[in-house]
C-alpha positions in Angstrom: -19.7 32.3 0.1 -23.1 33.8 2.1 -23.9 32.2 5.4 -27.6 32.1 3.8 -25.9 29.8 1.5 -24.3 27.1 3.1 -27.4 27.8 5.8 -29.6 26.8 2.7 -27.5 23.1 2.3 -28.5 20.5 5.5 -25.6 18.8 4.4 -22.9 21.3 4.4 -24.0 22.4 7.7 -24.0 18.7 9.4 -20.6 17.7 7.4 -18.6 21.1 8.7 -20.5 20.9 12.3 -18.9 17.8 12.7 -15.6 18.3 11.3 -15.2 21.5 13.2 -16.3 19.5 16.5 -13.4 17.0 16.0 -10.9 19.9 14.9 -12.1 21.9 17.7 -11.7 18.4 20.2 -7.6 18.4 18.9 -6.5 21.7 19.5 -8.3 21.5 22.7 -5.7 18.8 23.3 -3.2 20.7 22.7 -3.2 22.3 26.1 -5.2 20.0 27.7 -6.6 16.4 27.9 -8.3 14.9 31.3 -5.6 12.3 31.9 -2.0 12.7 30.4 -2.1 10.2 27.8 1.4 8.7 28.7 0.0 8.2 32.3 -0.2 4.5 33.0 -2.4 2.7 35.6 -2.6 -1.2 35.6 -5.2 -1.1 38.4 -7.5 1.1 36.4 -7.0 -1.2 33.2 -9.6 -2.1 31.1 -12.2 0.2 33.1 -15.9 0.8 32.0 -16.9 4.6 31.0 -17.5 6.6 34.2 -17.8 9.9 35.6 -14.0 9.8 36.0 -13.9 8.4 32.6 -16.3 9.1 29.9 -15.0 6.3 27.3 -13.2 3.7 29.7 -9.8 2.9 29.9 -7.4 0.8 27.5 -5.3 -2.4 28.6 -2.5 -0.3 30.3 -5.0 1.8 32.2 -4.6 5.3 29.9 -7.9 7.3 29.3 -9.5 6.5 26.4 -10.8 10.3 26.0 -7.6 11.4 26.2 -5.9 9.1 23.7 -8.6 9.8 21.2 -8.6 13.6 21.5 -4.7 13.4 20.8 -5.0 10.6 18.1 -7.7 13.2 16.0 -4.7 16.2 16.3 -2.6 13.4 15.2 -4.5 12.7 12.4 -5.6 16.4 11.2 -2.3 17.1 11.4 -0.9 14.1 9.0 -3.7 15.2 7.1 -3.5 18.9 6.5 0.4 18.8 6.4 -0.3 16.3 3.3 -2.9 18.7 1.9 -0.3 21.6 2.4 2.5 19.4 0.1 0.0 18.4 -2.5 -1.3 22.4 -2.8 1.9 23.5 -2.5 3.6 21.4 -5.4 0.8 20.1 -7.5 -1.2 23.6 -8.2 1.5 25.1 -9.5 2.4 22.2 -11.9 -1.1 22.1 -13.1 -1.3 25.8 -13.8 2.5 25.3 -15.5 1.1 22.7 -17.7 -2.5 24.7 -18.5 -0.4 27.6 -19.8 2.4 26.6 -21.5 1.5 23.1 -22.7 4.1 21.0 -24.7 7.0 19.7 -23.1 6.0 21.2 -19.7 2.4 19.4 -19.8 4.0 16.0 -20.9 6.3 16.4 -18.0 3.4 16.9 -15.6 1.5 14.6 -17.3 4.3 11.7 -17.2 5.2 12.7 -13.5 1.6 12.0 -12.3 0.9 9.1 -14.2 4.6 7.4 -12.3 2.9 8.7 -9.0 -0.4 7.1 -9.6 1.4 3.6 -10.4 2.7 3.5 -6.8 0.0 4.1 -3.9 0.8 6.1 -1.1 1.3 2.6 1.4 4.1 2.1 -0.9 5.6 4.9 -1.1 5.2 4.9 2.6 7.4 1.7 2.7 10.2 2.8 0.9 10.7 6.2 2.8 9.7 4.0 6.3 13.2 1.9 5.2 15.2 4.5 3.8 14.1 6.9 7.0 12.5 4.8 9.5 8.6 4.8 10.3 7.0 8.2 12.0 4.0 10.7 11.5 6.7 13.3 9.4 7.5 10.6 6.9 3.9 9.4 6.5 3.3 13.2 6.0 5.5 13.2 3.0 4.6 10.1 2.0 0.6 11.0 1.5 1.8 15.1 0.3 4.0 13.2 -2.8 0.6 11.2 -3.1 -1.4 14.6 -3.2 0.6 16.5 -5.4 -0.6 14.7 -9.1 -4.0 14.9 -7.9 -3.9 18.3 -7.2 -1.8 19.0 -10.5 -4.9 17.4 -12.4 -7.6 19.3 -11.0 -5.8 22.6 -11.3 -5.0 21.9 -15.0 -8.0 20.7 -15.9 -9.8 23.7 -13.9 -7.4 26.1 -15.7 -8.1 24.6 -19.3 -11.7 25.3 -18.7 -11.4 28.8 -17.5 -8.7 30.1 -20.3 -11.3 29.6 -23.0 -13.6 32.3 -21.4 -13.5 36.0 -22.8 -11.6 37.6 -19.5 -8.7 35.7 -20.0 -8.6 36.5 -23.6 -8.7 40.4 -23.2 -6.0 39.9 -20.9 -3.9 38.6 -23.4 -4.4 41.3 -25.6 -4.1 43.4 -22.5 -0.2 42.3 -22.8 -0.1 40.5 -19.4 1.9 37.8 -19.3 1.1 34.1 -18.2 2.1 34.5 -14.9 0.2 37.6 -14.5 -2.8 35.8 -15.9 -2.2 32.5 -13.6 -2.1 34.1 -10.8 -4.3 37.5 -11.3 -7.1 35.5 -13.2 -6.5 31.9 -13.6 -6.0 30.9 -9.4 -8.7 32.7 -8.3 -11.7 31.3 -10.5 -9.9 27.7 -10.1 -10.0 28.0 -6.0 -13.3 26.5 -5.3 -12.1 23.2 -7.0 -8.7 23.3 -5.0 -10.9 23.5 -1.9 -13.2 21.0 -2.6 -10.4 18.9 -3.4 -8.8 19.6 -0.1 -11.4 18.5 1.5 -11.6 14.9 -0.1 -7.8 14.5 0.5 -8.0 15.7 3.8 -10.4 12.6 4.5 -8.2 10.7 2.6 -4.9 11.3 4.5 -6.3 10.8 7.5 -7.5 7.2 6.4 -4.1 7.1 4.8 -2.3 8.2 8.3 -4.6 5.5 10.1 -3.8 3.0 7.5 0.0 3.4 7.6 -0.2 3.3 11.8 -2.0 0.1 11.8 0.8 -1.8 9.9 4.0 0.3 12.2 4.8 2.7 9.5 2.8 5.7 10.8 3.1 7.8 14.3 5.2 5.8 17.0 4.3 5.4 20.8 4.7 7.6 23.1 2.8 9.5 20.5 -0.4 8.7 19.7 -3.3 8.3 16.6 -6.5 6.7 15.8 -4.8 3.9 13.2 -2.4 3.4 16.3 -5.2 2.7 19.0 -6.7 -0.1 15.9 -3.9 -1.2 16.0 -2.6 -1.7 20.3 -6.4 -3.1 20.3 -6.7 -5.7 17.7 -5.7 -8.4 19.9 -8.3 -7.6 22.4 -11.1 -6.9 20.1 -13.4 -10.1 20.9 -13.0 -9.4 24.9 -13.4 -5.5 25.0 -14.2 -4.9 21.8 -14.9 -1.0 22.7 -11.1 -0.5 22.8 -11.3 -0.7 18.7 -14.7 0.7 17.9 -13.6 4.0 20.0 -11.1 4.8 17.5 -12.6 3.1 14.7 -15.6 5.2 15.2 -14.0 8.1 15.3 -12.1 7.8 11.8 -15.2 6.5 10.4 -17.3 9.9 11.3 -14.1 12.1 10.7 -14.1 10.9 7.1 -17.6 10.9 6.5 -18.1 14.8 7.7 -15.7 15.8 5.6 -16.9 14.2 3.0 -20.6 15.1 3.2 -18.9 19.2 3.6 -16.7 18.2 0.3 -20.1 17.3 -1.9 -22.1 20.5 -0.1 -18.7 22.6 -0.7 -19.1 21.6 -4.3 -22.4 22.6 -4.6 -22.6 25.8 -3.1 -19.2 27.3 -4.5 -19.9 25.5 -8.4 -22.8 27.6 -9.6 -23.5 25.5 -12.6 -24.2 22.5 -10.6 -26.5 25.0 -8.4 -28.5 25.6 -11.6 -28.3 22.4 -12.8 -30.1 20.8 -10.1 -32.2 23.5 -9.7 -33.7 22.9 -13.1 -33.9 19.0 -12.6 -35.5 20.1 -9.5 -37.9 22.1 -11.5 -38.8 19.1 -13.7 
């Protein structure tokens, strides 16, 4: 992928712009954020964005700019960890079920369609009794989530590609199924994997928010965007701020990396390139 072409889509450019700002605003806060975010200061509470702080303070005096550079690693991380499961486990599976078919498709196919019956929240629930709530079992909560989607895309990506002529010569070539999965199956099915990991990247990260708000996600002294919703919901009608900080945040966050998702399709799928370029042309 050319730099001329994803310079050539607006979109693409504003959606990974501003998904590399926020992605580039958590690591920073890995070694650094301008107030620790476990540093509390009742006489500083509630305080108005400043020089000394740039979005205010929350109820127990803790730097808003702080809390919200550590809630995005919080929620990248939920996020790409989930992505990570769901690539992991479901490409494979699809791929499995593209080549061999019979029993192992059903199997996939009956294994995705039991996922899909229970969202992620609930599946959340469940591992938030058997385990307890935190940010590793919401991870594994939205991964097992991930991994039919994933499993669908890949086999439906694969199906499409084994009918072309390449993969037929290379099994009269004598290379086996594996070879051809992975020699000449993956590659041609990447840009669909990617696209999709973009989608269930924003995804987890609602996902991660959603589970915090309700106790089931990351718990204090950590921090995450759904966690901030959630310490400020009481106080929304008086400093309403302390929620549309946060909210704001995962709003942006998801809609970046959804505007890059929809450019990533069209610059990496060259037959919806040509196909808008001759509706264009009409």
């Amino acid at each position: 992928m050319s730099s001329r072409r994803i310079l050539a889509h607006p979109g693409l450019v504003v959606g990974l712009t501003a998904t590399a700002g926020f992605a580039l605003l958590a690591l920073v806060s890995l070694f650094w954020t301008p107030y620790p975010i476990g540093e509390v200061s009742i006489a500083r509470r509630f305080a108005l964005p400043s020089a000394e702080h740039w979005l205010g303070t929350d109820q127990l005096g803790r730097d808003m700019l702080s809390l919200v550079m550590s809630g995005t690693l919080t929620s990248f991380t939920v996020g790409s960890m989930a992505v990570v499961i769901g690539v992991g486990i479901g490409v494979p599976l699809g791929l499995a079920a593209a080549i061999y078919g019979g029993l192992v498709e059903w199997l996939v196919l009956r294994f995705s369609d039991l996922t899909f019956a229970f969202p992620a929240v609930v599946i959340a629930i469940l591992i938030a009794t058997l385990m307890g709530p935190g940010a590793s079992n919401a991870i594994i909560a939205i991964g097992i989530f991930n991994v039919p989607v994933f499993a669908q895309v890949a086999r439906g990506g694969t199906l499409t590609v084994s009918t072309l002529d390449f993969v037929g010569a290379a099994r009269l070539a004598g290379l086996s199924r594996i070879g051809i999965a992975w020699r000449h199956l993956l590659p041609n099915i990447m840009s669909l994997i990617i696209v999709q990991g973009t989608i269930q990247l924003s995804l987890g990260i609602l996902a991660e928010a959603g589970l915090s708000y309700i106790g089931l996600g990351t718990q204090p002294p950590e921090t995450s965007l759904g966690l901030m919703l959630r310490d400020a919901q009481s106080l929304f009608l008086i400093h309403p701020s302390l929620s549309l900080v946060p909210g704001l945040a995962i709003v942006i966050i998801v809609i970046a990396l959804n505007i890059a998702g929809d450019g990533l399709r069209d610059v990496l799928d060259p037959r919806l390139r040509s196909r808008r370029r001759a509706d264009a042309a009409r």
